[in-house]
MMTF fields as JSON, N, C-alpha, C and O atoms, coordinates in Angstrom:
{
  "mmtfVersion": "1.0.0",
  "mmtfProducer": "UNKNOWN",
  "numBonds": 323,
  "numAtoms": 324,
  "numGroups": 81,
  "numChains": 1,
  "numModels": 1,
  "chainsPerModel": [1],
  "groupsPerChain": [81],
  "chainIdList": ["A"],
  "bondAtomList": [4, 2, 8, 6, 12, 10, 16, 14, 20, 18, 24, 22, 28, 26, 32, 30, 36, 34, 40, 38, 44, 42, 48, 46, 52, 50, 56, 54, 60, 58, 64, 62, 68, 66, 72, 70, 76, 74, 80, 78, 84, 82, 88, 86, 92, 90, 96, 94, 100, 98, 104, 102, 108, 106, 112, 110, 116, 114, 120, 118, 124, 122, 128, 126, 132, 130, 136, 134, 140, 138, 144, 142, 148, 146, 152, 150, 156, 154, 160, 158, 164, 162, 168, 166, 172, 170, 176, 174, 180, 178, 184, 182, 188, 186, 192, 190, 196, 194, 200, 198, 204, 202, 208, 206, 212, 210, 216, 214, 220, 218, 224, 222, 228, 226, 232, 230, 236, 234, 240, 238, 244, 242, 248, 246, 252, 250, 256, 254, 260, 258, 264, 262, 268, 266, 272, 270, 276, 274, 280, 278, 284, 282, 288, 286, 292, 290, 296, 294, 300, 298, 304, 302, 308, 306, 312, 310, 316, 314, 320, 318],
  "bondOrderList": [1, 1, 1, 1, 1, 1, 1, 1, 1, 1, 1, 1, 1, 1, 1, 1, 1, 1, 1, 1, 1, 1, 1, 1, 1, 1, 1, 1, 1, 1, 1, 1, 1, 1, 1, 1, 1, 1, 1, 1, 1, 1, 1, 1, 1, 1, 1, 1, 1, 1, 1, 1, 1, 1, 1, 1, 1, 1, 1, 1, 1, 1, 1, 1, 1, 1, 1, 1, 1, 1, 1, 1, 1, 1, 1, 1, 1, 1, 1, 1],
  "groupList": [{"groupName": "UNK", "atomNameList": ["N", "CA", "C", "O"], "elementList": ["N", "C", "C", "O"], "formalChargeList": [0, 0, 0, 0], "bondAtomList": [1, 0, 2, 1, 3, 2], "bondOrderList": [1, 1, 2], "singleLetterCode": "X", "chemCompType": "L-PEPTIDE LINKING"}],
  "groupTypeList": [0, 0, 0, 0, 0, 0, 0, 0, 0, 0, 0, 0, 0, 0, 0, 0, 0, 0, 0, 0, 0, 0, 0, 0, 0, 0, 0, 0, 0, 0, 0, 0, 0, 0, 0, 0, 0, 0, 0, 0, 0, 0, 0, 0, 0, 0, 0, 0, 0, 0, 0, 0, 0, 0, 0, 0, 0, 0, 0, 0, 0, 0, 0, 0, 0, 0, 0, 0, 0, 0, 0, 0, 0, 0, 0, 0, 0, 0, 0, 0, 0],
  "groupIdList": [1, 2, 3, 4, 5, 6, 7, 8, 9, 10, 11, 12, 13, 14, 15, 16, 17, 18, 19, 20, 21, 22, 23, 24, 25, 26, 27, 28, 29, 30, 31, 32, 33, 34, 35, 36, 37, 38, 39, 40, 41, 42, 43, 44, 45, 46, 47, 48, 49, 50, 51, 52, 53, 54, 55, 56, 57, 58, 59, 60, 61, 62, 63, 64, 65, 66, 67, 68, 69, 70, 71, 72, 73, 74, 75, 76, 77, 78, 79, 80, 81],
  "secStructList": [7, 7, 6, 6, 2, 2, 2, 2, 2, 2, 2, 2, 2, 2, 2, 2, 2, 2, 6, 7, 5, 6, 6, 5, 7, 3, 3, 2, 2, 2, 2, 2, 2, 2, 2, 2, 6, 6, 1, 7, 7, 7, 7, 7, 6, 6, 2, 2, 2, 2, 2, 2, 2, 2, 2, 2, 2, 2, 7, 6, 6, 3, 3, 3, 3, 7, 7, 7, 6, 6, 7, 7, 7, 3, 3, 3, 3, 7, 7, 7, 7],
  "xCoordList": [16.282, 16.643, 16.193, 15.073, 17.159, 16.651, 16.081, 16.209, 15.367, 14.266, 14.936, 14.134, 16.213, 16.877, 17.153, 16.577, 17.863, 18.059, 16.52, 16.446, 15.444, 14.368, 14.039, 12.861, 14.644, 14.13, 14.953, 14.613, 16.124, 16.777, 16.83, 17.319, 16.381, 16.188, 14.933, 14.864, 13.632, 12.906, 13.071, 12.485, 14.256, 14.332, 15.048, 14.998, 15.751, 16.927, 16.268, 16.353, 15.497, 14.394, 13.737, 13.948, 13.018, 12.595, 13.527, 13.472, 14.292, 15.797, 15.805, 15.359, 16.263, 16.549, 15.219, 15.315, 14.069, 13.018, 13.073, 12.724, 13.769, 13.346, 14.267, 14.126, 15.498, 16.533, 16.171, 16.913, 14.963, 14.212, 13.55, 13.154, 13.421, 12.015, 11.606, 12.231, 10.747, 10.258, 11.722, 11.941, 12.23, 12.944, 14.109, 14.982, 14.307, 15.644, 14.447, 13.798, 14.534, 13.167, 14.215, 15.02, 13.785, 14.189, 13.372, 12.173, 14.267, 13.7, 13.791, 14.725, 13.064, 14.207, 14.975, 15.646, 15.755, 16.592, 17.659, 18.803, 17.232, 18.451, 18.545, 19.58, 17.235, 17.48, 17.827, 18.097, 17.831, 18.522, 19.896, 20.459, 20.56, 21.563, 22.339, 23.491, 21.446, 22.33, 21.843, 22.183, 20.947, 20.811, 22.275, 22.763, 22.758, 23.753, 25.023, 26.116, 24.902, 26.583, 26.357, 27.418, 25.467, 25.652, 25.182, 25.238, 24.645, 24.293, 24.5, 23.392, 25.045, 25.197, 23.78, 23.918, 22.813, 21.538, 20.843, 20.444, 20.558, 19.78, 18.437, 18.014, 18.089, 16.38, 15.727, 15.996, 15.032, 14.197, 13.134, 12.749, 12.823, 12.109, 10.621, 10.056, 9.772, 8.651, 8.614, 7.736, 9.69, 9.393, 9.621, 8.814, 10.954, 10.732, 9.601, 9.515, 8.61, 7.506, 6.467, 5.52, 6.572, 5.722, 6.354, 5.724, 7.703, 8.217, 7.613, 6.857, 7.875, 7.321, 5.52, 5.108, 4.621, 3.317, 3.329, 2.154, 4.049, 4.069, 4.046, 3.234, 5.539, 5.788, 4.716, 4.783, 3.826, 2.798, 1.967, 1.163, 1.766, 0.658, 0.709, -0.249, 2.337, 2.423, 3.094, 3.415, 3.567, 4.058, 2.731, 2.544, 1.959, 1.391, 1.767, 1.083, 3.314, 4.025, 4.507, 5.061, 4.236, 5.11, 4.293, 3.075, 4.939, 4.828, 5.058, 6.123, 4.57, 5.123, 4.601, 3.515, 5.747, 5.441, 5.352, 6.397, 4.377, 4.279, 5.517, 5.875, 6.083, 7.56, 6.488, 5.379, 6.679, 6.625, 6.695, 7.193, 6.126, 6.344, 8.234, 9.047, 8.318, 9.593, 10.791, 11.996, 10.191, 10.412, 10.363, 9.192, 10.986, 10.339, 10.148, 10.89, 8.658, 8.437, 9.501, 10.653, 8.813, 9.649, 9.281, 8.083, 10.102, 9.499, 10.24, 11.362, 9.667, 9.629, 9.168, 7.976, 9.571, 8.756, 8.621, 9.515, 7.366, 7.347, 7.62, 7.381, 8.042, 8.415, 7.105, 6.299, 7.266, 6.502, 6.557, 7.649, 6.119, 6.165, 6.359, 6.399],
  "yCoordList": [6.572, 5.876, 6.735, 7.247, 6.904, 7.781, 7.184, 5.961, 7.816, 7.175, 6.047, 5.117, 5.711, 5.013, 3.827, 2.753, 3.983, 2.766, 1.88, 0.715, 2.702, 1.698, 1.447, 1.089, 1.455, 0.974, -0.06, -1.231, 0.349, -0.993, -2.111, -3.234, -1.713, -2.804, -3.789, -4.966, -2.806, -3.386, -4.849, -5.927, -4.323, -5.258, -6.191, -7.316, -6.1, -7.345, -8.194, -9.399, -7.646, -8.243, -9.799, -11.011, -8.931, -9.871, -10.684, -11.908, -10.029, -11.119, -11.955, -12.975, -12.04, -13.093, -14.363, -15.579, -13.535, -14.44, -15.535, -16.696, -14.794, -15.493, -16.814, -17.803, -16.569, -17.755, -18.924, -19.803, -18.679, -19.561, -20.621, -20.61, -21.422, -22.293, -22.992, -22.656, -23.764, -24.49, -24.671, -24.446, -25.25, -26.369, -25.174, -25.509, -23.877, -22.768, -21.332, -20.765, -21.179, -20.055, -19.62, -20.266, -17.94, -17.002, -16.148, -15.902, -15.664, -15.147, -13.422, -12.862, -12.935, -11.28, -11.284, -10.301, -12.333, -11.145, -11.788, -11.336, -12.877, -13.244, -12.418, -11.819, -12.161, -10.515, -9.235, -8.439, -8.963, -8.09, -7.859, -6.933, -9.752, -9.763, -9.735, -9.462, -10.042, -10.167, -8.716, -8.45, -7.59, -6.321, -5.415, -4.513, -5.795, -4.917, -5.702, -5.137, -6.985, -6.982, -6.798, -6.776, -6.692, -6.554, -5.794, -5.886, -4.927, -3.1, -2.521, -1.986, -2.168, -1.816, -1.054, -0.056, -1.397, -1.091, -1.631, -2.791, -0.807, -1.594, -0.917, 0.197, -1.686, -1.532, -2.112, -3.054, -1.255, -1.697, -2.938, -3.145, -3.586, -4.667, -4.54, -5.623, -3.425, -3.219, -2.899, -3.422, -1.96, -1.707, -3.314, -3.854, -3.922, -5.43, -5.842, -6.902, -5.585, -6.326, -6.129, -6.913, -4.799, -3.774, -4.638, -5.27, -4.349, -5.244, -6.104, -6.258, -7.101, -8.397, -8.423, -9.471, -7.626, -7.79, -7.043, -6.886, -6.591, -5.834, -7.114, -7.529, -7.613, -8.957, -10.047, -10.91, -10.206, -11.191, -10.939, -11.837, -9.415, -8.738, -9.122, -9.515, -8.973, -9.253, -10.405, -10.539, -11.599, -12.477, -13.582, -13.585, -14.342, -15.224, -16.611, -17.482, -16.581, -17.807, -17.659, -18.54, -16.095, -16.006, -16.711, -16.824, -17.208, -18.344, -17.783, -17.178, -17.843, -17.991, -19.006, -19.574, -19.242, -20.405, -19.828, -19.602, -19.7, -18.899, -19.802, -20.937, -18.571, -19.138, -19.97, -19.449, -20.892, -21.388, -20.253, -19.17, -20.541, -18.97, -19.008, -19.852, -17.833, -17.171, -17.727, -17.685, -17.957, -18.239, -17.19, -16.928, -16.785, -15.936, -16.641, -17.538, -16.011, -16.346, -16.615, -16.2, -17.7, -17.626, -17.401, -17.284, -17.317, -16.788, -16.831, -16.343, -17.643, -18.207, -18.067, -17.761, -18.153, -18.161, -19.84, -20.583, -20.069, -21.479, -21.659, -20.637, -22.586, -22.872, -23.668, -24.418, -23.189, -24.432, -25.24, -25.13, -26.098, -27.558, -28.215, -29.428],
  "zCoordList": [3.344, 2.125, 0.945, 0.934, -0.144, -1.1, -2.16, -2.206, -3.196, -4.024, -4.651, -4.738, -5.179, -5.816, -4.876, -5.05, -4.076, -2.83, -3.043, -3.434, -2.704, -2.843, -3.84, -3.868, -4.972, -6.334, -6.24, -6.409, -5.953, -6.135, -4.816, -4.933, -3.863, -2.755, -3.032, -2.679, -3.977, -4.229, -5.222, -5.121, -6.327, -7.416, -6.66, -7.156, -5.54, -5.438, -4.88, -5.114, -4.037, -2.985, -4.352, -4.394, -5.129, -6.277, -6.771, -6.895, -7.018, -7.357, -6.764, -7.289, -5.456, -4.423, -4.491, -4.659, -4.297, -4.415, -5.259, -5.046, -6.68, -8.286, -8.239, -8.959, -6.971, -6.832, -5.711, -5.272, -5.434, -4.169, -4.724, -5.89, -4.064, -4.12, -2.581, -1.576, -2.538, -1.657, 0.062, 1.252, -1.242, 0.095, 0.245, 1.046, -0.341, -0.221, -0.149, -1.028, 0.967, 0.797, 1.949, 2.62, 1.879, 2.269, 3.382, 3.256, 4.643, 6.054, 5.987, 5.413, 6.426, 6.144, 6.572, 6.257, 7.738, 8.243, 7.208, 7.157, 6.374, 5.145, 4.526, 4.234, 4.117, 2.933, 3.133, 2.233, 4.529, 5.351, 4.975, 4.392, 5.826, 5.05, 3.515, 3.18, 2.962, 1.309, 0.753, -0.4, 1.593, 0.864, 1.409, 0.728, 2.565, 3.264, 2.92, 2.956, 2.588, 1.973, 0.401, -0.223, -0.193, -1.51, -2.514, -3.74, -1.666, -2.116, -0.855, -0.819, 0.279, 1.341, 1.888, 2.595, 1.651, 1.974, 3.142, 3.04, 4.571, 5.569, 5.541, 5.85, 5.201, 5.395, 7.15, 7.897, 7.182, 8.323, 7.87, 6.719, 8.886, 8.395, 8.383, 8.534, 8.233, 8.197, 6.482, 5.795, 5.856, 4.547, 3.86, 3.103, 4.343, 3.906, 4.064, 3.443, 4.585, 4.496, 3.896, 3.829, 3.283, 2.358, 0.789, -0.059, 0.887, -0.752, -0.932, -1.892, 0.236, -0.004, -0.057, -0.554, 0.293, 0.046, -1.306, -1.638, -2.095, -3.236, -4.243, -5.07, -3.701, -5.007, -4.835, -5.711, -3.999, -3.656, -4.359, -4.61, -5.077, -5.712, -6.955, -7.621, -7.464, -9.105, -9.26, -10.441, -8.348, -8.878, -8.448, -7.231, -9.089, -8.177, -7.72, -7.182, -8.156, -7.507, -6.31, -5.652, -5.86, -4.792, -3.594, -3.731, -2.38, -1.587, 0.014, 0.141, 0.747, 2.35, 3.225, 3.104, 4.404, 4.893, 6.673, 7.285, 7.14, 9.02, 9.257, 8.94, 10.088, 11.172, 12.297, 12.405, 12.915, 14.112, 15.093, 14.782, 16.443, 17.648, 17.732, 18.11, 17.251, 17.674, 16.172, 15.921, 15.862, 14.28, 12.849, 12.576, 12.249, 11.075, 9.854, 9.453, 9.002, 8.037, 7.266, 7.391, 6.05, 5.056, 3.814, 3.556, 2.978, 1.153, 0.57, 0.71, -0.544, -1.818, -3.237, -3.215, -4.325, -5.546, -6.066, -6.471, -5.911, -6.59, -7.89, -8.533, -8.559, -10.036, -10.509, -9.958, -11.682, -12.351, -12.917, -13.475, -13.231, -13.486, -12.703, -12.911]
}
């Protein structure tokens, strides 16, 4: 992936988040999907998981919920109010 792809996989990644909440929270392999139909970008799911401990760093709304066994996490940005 070249330096740009991950700039921008990084921002969409945040994007997607910023359109979540609680009860519409997001799995990777969703963001998987909405990075490859809509920047044609496949990321492996280990750097997805690097983004996502990134945006945990600077957003502090950001949210996850443990998958159940055989389940994947999920994530969210909580709103406020």
């Amino acid at each position: 992936m070249v330096n740009g792809e991950y700039k921008i996989k990084v921002l969409a990644v945040y994007k997607y988040l910023l359109e979540t909440d609680r009860d519409h929270s997001l799995t990777v392999p969703e963001i998987t999907d909405k990075l490859e139909r809509e920047y044609n970008i496949s990321p492996d799911r280990q750097t997805l998981y690097s983004d996502l401990a990134a945006i945990e760093i600077i957003d502090p709304r950001f949210r996850k919920k443990r998958g159940v066994t055989g389940r994947f996490n999920s994530y969210w940005i909580e709103k406020e109010g």
